[in-house]
C-alpha positions in Angstrom: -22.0 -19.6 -21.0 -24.0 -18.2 -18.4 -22.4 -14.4 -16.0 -23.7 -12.7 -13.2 -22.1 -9.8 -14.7 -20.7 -8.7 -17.9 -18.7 -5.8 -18.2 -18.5 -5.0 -22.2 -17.8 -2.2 -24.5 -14.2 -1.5 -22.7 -12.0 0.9 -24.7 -9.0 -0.2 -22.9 -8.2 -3.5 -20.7 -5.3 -3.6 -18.5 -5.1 -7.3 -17.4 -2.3 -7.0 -15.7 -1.8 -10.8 -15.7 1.4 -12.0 -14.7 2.4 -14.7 -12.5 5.3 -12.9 -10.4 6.0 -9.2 -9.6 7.5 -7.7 -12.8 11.1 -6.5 -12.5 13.6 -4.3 -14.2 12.5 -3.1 -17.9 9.8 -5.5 -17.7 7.6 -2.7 -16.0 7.5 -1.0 -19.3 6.1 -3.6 -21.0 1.9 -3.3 -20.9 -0.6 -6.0 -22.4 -3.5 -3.8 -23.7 -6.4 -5.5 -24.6 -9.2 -3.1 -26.8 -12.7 -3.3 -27.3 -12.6 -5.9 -24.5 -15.3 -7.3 -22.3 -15.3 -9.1 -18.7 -17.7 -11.9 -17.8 -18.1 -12.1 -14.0 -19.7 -15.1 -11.7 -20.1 -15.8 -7.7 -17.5 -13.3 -7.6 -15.2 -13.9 -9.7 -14.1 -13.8 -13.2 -15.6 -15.8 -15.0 -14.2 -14.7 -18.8 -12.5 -12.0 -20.7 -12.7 -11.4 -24.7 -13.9 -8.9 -27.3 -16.9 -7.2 -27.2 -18.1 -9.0 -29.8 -17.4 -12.6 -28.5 -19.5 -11.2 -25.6 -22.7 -11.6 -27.7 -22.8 -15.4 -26.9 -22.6 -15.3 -23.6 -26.3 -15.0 -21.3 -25.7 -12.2 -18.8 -28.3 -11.7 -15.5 -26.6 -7.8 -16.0 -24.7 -6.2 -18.5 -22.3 -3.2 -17.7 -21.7 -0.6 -20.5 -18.3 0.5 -20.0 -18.7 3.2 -23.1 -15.5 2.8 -24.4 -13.5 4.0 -20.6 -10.5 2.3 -19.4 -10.1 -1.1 -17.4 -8.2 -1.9 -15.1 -7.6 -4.1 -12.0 -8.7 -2.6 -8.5 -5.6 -0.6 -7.2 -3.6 -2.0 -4.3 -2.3 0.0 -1.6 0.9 -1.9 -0.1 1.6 0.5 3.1 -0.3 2.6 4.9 -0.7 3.5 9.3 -4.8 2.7 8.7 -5.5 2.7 12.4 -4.5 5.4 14.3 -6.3 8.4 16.7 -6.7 12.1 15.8 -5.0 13.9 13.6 -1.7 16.5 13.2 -3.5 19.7 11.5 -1.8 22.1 14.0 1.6 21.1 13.5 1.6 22.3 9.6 1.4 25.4 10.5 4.4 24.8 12.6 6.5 23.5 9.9 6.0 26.4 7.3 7.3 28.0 9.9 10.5 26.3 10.4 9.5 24.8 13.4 12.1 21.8 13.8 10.6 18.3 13.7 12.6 17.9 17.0 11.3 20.7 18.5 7.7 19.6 17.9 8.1 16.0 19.0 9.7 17.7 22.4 6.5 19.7 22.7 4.5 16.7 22.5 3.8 16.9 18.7 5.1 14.7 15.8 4.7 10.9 16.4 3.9 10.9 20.1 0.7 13.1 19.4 -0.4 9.9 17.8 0.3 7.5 19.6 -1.2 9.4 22.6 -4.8 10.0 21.0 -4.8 6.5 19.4 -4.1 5.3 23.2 -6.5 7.3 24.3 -9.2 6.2 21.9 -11.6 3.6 22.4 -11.3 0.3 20.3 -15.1 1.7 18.6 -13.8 4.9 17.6 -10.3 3.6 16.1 -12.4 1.3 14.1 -14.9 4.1 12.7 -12.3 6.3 12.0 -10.4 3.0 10.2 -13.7 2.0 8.1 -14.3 6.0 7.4 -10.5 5.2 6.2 -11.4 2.8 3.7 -14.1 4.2 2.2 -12.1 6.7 0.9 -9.3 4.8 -0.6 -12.6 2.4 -2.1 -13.8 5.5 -3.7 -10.1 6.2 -5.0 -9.8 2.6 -7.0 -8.4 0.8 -4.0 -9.7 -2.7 -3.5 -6.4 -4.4 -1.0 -5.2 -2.4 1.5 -1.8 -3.2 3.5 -3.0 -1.9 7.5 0.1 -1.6 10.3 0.2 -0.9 13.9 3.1 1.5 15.5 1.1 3.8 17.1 0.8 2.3 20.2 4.5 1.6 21.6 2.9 -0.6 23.7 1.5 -4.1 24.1 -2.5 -2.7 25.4 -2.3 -0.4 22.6 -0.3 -2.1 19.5 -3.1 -5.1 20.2 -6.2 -2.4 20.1 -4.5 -1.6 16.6 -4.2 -4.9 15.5 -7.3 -6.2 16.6 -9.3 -3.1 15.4 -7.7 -4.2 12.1 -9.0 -7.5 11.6 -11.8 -6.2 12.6 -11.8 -3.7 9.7 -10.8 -6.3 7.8 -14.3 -8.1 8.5 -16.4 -5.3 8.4 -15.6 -3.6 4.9 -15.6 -4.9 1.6 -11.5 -4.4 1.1 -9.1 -6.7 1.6 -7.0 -5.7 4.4 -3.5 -7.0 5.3 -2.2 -6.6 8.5 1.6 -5.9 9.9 2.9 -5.4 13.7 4.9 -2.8 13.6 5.3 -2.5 17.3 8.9 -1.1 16.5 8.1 2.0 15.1 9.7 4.6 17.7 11.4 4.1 20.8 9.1 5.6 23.3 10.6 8.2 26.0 10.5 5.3 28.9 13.0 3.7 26.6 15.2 5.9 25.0 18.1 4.7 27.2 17.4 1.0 26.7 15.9 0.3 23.3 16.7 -3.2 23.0 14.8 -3.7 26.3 11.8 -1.9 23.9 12.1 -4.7 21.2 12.0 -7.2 23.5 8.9 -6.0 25.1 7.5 -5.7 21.3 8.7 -9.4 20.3 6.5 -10.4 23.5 3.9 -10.2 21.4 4.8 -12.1 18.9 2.9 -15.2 20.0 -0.2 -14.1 20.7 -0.5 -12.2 17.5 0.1 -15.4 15.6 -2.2 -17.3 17.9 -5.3 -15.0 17.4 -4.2 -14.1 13.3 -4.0 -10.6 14.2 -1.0 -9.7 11.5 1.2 -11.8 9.0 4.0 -9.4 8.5 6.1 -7.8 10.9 8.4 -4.7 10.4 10.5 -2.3 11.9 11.6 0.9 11.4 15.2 0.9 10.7 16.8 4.2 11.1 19.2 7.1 12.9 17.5 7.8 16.1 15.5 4.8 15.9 16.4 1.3 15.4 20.5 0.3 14.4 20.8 -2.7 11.4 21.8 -5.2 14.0 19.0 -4.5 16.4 16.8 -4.7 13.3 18.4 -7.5 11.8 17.9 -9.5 15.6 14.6 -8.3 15.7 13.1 -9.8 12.3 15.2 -12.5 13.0 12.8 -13.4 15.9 9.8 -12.8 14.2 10.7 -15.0 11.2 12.0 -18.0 14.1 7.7 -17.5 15.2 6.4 -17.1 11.2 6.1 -13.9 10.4 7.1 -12.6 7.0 9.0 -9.5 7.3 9.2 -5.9 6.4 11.0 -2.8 6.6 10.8 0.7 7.0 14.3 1.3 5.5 16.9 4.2 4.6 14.6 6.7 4.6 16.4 10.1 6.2 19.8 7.7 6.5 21.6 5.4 4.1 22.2 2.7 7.2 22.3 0.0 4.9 18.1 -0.9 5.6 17.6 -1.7 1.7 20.8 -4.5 2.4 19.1 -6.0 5.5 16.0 -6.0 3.9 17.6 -8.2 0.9 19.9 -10.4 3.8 16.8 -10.9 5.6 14.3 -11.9 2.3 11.8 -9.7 3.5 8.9 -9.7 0.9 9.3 -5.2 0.9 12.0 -3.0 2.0 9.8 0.3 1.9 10.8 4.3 1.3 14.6 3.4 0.6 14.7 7.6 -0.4 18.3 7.1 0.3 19.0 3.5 -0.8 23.6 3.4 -1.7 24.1 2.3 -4.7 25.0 -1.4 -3.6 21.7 -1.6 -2.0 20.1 -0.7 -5.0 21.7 -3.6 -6.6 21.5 -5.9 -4.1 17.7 -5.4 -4.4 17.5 -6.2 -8.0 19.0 -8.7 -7.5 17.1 -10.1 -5.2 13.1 -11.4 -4.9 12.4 -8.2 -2.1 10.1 -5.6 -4.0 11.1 -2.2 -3.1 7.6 0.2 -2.2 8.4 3.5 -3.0 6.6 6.4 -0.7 6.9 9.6 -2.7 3.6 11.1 -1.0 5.9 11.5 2.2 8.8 13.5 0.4 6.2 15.5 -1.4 4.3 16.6 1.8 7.3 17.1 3.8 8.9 19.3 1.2 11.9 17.6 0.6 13.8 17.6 -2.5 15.3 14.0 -1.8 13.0 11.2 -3.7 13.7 7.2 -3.8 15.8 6.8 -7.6 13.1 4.2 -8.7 14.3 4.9 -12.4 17.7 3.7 -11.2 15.9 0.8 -9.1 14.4 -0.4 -12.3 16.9 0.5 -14.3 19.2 -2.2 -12.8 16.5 -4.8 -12.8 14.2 -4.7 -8.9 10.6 -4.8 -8.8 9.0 -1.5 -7.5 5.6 -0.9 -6.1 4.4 2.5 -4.9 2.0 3.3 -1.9 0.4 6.5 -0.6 2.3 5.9 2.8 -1.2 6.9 4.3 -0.3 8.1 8.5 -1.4 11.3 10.4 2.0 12.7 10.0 4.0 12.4 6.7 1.5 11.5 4.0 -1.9 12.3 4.6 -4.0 11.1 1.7 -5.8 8.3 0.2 -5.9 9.1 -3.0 -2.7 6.9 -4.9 -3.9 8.5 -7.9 -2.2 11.4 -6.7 1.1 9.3 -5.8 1.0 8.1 -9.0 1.3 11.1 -10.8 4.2 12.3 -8.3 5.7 8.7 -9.2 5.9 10.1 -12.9 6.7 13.7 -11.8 9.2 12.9 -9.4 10.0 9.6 -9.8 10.8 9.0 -13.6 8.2 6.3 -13.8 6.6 5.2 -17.2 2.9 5.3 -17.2 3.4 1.5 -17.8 5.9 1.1 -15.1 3.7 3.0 -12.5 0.1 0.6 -13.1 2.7 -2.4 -12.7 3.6 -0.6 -9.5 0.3 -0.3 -8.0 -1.4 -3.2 -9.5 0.8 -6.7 -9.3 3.8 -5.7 -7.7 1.9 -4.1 -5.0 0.1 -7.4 -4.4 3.1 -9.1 -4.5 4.5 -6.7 -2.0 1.9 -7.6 0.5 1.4 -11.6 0.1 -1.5 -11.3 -2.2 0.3 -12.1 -5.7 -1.6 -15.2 -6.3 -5.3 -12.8 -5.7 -5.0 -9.3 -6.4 -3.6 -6.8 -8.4 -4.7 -8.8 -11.9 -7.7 -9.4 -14.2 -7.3 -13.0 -14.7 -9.9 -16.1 -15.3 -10.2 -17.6 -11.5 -9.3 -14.7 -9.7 -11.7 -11.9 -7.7 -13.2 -9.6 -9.7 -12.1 -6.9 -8.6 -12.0 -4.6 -10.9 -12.2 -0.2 -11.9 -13.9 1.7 -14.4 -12.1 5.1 -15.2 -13.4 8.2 -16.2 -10.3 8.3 -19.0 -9.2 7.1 -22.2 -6.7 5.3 -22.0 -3.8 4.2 -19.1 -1.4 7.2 -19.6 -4.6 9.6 -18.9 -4.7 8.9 -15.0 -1.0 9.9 -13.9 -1.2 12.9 -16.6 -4.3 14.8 -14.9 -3.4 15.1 -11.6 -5.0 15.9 -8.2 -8.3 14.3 -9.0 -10.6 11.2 -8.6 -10.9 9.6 -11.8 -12.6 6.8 -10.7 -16.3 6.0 -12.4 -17.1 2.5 -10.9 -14.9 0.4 -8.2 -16.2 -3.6 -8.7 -15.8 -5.5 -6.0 -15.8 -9.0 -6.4 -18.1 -9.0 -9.0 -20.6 -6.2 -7.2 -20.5 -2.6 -7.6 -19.2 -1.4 -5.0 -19.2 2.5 -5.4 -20.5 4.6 -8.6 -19.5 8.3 -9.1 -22.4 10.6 -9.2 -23.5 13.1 -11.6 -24.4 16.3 -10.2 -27.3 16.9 -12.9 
């Protein structure tokens, strides 16, 4: 047999091959392949064996993996990729006790974004997006889940969207896009919110016409948007054929995790303060909760999403870095997932199901990412570690040696000697 590419000498192989998100006690359970080897061709992958069965096969180039750990390329299920400027100042602010309230009545907090990402050209959004992905490529991240919400408006949530796909196009990454047009109620609308949705669901058409977002999701919360103005607003978008989302009991328990279950949305995301019937609606259900610990941690709050319960009683979990200007401002889900284990309660086995298959799942892509498997894209991450426990263990850092992206190197860490 004849490979572009064969990656041999692999101390540890995390396959990750499974055919549906894992649930429940399942997420514990890890196939480890050792002293493995990948053969890769036009992209994709091609084989996978022992080192030594790798002998036979005729490579045009041969990848020494020196004994590191394998694993699929991460995928990040929710992040605010597209979005103008940045929030700095306003840290300060809250170490100080500054109110969230007070800030957003200054002009801070989420209408500081949305007024420099209106303000910035469709060219700058998209550096700033591609500068973006570079990052999380240089983390292990090889699918990326994209939303709009900064615009709370149809000119601007279509920049978004359209800088997106455009994103999409010109990086390596898989992107996936969502409309999340229903992410605040702007100040012209606090009085008449449903007047907002309907505005936002406007849209709708146009954004499946020119394939500018499969998902769309709302923000379901006190202040924001009630269950029932949720529940009619997905229920438009899934009459036009969208998939759905949610941004769900997050600050409140308003019952989002249950409407994202009623609903069969494909994620019901943050759920920090999921009821306990929630929690067991989910697992029983096909909706994959994304957990966003990144956002807790940054804002310093001692209240995290009980994913040990969540999996305790049988729901698939996926966790995300929850990437925005505001509440979670890093790239690096290596870092989330050693919170996940910190905080969380996760398994080291539970938290590569989380960013690897489930998170695919939780974004469409089940059937293409987030698994090593003979047909699929190569894409694929070398790790400067051991074995799979090593990377949630030593936190804080990139522990990334080589990011393959269908079948090409995509980045290579550097020695500094």
């Amino acid at each position: 047999m004849r490979v572009d590419t064969l990656l041999t000498n692999i101390g540890q192989l995390l396959p990750m091959d499974n055919t549906g998100p894992v649930k429940g006690r399942d997420m514990n359970d890890l196939a480890i392949l050792e002293n493995a080897a990948i053969g890769m061709k036009d992209g994709k992958v091609e084989w996978i064996g022992t080192a030594e069965e790798a002998n036979d096969l005729n490579a045009d180039r041969t990848i020494d993996a020196k004994g590191k750990l394998v694993t699929p390329g991460l995928v990040e299920p929710h992040t605010h990729l597209v979005f103008g400027g940045s929030r700095e100042h306003e840290m300060a602010l809250k170490q100080q006790g500054v109110p969230y309230l007070e800030i957003l009545k200054n002009g801070g907090g989420i209408l500081a974004t949305v007024n420099a990402t209106k303000q910035a050209s469709y060219n700058d959004l998209l550096d700033k997006a591609l500068f973006h992905l570079d990052r999380m490529a240089m983390h292990g991240i090889t699918t990326v889940e994209a939303k709009s919400g900064y615009g709370l408006d149809k000119e601007t949530e279509l920049k978004q969207l359209k800088v997106a796909k455009a994103a999409g196009e010109n990086h390596p990454l898989d992107l996936v896009s969502t409309y999340l047009g229903a992410h605040a109620i702007p100040p012209e609308y606090k009085k008449d919110p449903e007047a907002f949705l309907d505005s936002m669901s406007e849209l709708f058409d146009q954004i499946k016409e020119e394939d500018l977002a499969e998902f769309v999701d709302i923000f379901t919360e006190t202040g924001v948007f009630t269950v029932d103005q949720s529940r009619r607003y997905l229920q438009r978008a899934k009459d036009k054929g969208f998939a759905v989302k949610l941004h769900a009991d997050e600050i409140d328990p308003l019952g989002g995790t249950k409407l994202a279950v009623e609903m069969g949305a494909i994620s019901g995301d943050h759920l920090a303060v999921a009821s306990d019937d929630g929690i067991s609606q989910l697992a029983a259900s096909s909706t994959i909760g994304v957990i966003l610990p990144g956002t807790s941690f940054y804002l310093g709050k001692d209240t995290y999403a009980r994913a040990r319960e969540m999996i305790d009683a049988g729901a698939a979990v996926a966790i995300s870095t929850d990437f925005n200007p505001g509440s979670s401002v890093t790239e690096n889900l290596q870092l989330i997932m050693s919170i996940a284990a910190l905080k969380l309660k996760m398994s080291p086995a539970e938290i590569w199901h989380a960013v690897t298959v489930n998170a695919a799942h939780a974004i469409g892509r089940g059937k293409e990412a987030g698994s090593i498997k003979v047909g699929r894209k190569a894409d694929i991450v070398i790790w400067d570690a051991p074995n799979y426990m090593y990377i949630p263990y030593h936190y804080g850092v990139n522990h990334v040696n080589t990011v393959i992206k269908e079948g090409a190197v995509l980045y290579e860490r550097q020695e500094i000697r």
